[in-house]
N, C-alpha and C positions, 0 to 999 in steps of 0.2 A: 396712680394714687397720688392725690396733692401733698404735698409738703406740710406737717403741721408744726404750728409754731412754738415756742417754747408755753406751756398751761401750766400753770401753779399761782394758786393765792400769793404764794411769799412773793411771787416777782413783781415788780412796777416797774415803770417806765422811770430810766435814770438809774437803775441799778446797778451798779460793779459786781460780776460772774464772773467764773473761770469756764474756759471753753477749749475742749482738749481737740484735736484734730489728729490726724493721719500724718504726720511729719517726714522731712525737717521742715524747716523754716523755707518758706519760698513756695511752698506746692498749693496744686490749687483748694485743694482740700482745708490749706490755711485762707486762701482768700473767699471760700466760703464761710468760713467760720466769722472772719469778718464782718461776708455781706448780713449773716446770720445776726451779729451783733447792732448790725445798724437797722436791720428790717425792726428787731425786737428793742430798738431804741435803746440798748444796755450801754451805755457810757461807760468809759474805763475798764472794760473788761480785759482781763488777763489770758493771755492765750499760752496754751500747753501742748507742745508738739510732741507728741508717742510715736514710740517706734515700730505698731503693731496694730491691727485694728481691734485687738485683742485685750491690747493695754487702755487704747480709748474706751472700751467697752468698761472696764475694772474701775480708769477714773470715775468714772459716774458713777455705776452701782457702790463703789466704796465712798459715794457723794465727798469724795477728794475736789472733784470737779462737779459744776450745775447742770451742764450740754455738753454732747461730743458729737463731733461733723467728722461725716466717715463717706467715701467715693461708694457708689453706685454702676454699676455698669450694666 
């Protein structure tokens, strides 16, 4: 299944987003979120390292955070 990209009106290219990841700080799940940030052109974005995939999941739904990058296996 392909990867879909961040869809919503609100967003434009050049936008600052928070984007929660799979944490700490260092994992690849963080440098996905990154690559995640540049594919989707979002400048300045804020990134949010969770301790849980559980918790990535809550940023979003409680739209604390815009995007959350979570490993696959």
């Amino acid at each position: 299944m392909p990867i879909n990209p961040i869809h919503s009106t609100a967003l434009t290219s050049h936008m600052s987003l928070s984007i929660a990841y799979l944490g700490p700080i260092g994992t690849y799940a963080e440098q996905a979120a990154h690559a995640l940030a540049t594919l989707e052109n979002l400048e300045n974005s804020e990134f949010v390292p969770c301790i849980c995939l559980r918790t990535v999941f809550d940023e979003v739904v409680s739209k604390r955070c815009h995007a959350g990058v979570v490993p696959v296996e």
